[in-house]
Every structure is written in C-alpha cells, then in structure tokens.
GUSE-290682 format. One record per residue (C-alpha): residue in one letter; chain; x, y, z. Coordinates in steps of 0.001 Angstrom, whole numbers, plus 500000, padded with zeros to 6 digits. Each point is the difference from the previous one (the first is absolute). Layout:
A,A,X,Y,Z;
...
//
This chain:
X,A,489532,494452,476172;
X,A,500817,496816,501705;
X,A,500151,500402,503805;
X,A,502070,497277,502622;
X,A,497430,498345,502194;
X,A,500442,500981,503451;
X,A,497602,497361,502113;
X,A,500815,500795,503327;
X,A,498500,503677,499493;
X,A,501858,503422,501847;
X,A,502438,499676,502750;
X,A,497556,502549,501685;
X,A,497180,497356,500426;
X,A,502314,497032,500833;
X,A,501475,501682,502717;
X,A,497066,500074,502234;
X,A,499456,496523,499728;
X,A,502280,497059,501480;
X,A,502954,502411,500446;
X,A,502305,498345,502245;
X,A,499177,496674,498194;
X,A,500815,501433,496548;
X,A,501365,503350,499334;
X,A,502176,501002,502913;
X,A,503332,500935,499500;
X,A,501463,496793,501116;
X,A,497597,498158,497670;
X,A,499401,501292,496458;
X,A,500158,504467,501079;
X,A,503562,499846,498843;
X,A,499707,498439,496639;
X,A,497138,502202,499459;
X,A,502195,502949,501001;
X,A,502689,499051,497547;
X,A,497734,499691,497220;
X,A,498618,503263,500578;
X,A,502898,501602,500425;
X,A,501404,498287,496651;
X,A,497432,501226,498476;
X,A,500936,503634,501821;
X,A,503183,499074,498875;
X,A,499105,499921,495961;
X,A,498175,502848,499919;
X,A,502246,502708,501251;
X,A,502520,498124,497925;
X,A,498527,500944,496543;
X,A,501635,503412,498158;
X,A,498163,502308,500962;
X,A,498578,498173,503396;
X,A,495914,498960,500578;
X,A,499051,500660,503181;
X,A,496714,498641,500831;
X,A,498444,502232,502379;
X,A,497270,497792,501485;
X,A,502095,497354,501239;
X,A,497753,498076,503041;
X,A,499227,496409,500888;
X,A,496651,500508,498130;
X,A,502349,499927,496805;
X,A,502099,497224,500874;
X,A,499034,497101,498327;
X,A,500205,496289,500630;
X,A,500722,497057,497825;
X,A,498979,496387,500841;
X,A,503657,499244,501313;
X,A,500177,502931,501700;
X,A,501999,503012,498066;
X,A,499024,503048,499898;
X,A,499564,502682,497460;
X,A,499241,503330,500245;
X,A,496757,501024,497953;
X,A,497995,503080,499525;
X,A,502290,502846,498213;
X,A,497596,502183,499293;
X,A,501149,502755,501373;
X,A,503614,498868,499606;
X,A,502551,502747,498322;
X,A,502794,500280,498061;
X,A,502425,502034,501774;
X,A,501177,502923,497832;
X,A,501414,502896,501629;
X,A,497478,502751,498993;
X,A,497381,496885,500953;
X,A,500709,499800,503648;
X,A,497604,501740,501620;
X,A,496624,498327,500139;
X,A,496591,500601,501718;
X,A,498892,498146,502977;
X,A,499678,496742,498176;
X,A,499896,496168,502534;
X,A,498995,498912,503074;
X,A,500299,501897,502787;
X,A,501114,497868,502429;
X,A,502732,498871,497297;
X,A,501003,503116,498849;
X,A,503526,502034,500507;
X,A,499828,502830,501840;
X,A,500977,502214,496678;
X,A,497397,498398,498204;
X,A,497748,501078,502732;
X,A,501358,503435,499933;
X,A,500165,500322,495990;
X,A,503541,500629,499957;
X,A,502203,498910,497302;
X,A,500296,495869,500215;
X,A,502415,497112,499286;
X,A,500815,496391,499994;
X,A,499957,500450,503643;
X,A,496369,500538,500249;
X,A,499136,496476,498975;
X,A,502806,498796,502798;
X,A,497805,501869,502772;
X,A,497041,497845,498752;
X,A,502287,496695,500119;
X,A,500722,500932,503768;
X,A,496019,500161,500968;
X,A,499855,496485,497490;
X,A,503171,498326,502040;
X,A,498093,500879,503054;
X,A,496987,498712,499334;
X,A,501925,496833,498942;
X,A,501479,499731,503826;
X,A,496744,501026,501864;
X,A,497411,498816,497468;
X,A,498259,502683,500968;
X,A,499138,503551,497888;
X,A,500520,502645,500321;
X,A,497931,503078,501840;
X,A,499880,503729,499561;
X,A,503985,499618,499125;
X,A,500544,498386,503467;
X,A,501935,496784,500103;
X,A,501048,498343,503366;
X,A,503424,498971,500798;
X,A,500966,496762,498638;
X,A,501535,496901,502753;
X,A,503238,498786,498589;
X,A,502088,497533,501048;
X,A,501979,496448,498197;
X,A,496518,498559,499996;
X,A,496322,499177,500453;
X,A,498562,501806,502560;
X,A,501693,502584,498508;
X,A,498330,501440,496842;
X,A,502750,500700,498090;
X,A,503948,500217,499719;
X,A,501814,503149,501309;
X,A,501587,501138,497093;
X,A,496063,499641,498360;
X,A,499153,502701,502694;
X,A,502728,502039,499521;
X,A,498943,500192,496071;
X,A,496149,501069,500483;
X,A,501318,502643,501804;
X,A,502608,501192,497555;
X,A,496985,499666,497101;
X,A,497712,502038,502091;
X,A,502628,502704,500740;
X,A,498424,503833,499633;
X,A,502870,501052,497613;
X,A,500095,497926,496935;
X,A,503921,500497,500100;
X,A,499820,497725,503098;
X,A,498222,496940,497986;
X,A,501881,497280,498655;
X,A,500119,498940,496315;
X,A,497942,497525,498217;
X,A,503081,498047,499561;
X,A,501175,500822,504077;
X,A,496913,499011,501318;
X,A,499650,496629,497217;
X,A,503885,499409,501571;
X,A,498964,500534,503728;
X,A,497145,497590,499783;
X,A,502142,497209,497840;
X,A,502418,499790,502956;
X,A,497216,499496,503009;
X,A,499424,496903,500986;
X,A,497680,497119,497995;
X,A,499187,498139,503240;
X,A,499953,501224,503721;
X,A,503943,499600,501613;
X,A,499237,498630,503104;
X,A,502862,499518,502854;
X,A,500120,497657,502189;
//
C-alpha cells in the first residue's frame, strides 16, 4: 500500500498550538472544513454510502500545504439496510446520539461528528464530556467564526438525525461563508 504523506500530523494536535496564528476560522479552519467535508461529501456519495463512524480531529490529517484528509476507517461501514445498526463503535465525545444509544444509524451520524470537528475548528478547543461552549460570531476577528458557521454546528449536532443537514448541505453551507473576515466600516 502506498500511503499520502501527511507532515503536519492530526488536526487534533495542531489545534492546541498557535491557534489564532494558524488554524482559526478566519485563517486556514475553513479550508480545513471544506476538505473535510469533501471528503464527507465522497463518501456518502458512493452506492451504497460509507459512513465512517469515527470521524474526529484525531483523524483529520494534514498535508504540507495544508489539505486535509480524513484517515482512519477502521471502523468505517458500508451502509446496507439490514447493516444499519451497529454497536457502540467511536469516540465518545464525537459520537451521534444514536450511535450512543445503539439505534439504527445513517449518513447522518458522521454529520454529528463534523459538527463537534467544525467546532473545534472555531474554538480550537476539544471537546469535554459532550459539552461544547457557545461559539462568538460576528463579520470578523474577534469573532471566532461566521454566523451562518454557527448556525451549521448546531444543525449537525441536532438530537434527531432528521434535523441534520446533508453531506452535500453542509459542504454547500460552508462553500458560501466567507474566505476572509467582512469588515464594515
């Protein structure tokens, strides 16, 4: 097997470190979101769907110039409809409430795991015991991230999986925010 090489190591580690310098949302967060959710994106595109199951910034990887790619499918599944009911299988903190609960799972699972990643993207912090503080939004730096960017880690986290966005919603949402902070004057 011949693997990419990913210098820059796990969005989880980076994160921590020189934040508001590198990652945040007005610097490189969003081209890191759009990669992952791309990569979102491709999965739940294939017939029948893969839905990856672990999805956390511990398996987001990053290349010298910055894109990311999502590693680690281990316990990633082909959806199937007599194959959509798994065991508690993840990361706790990252994991959709029906995953939690061993209920039957979808596509949506993996967008309740790219809410906690978008957030940790904004905050640059991770998350704790499934707790995440409210994000500051506004046009610009001192805010942490865009409204509509808000509004979407939200709709990802939502209880009901009905309630989530898409792969291809949420890849469309985060396309149309902002590449640098609007400021008025």
């Amino acid at each position: 097997m011949v693997c990419e090489m990913m210098p820059r190591g796990d969005l989880y580690r980076l994160l921590g470190r020189d934040f508001d310098r590198q990652y945040s949302w007005w610097r490189r967060g969003r081209g890191v979101a759009l990669d992952v959710a791309r990569g979102v994106l491709y999965m739940h595109s294939r017939s029948p769907p893969v839905i990856h199951l672990d999805l956390k910034s511990a398996n987001v990887l990053l290349a010298r110039d910055f894109t990311a790619k999502i590693a680690d499918v281990g316990l990633a599944k082909v959806l199937s409809r007599a194959d959509t009911k798994v065991s508690l299988e993840g990361t706790f903190d990252y994991a959709a409430p029906e995953l939690l609960s061993g209920e039957r799972v979808s596509e949506k699972a993996d967008i309740y795991s790219m809410g906690v990643v978008l957030w940790e993207l904004v905050t640059g912090e991770s998350p704790r015991n499934r707790q995440l503080r409210p994000v500051v939004t506004g046009e610009g730096p001192p805010a942490e991230c865009p409204p509509a960017v808000a509004a979407a880690i939200e709709a990802c986290r939502a209880k009901d999986p009905a309630d989530r966005p898409t792969a291809r919603e949420l890849f469309e949402l985060l396309a149309a925010t902002p590449a640098v902070p609007r400021f008025s004057v």
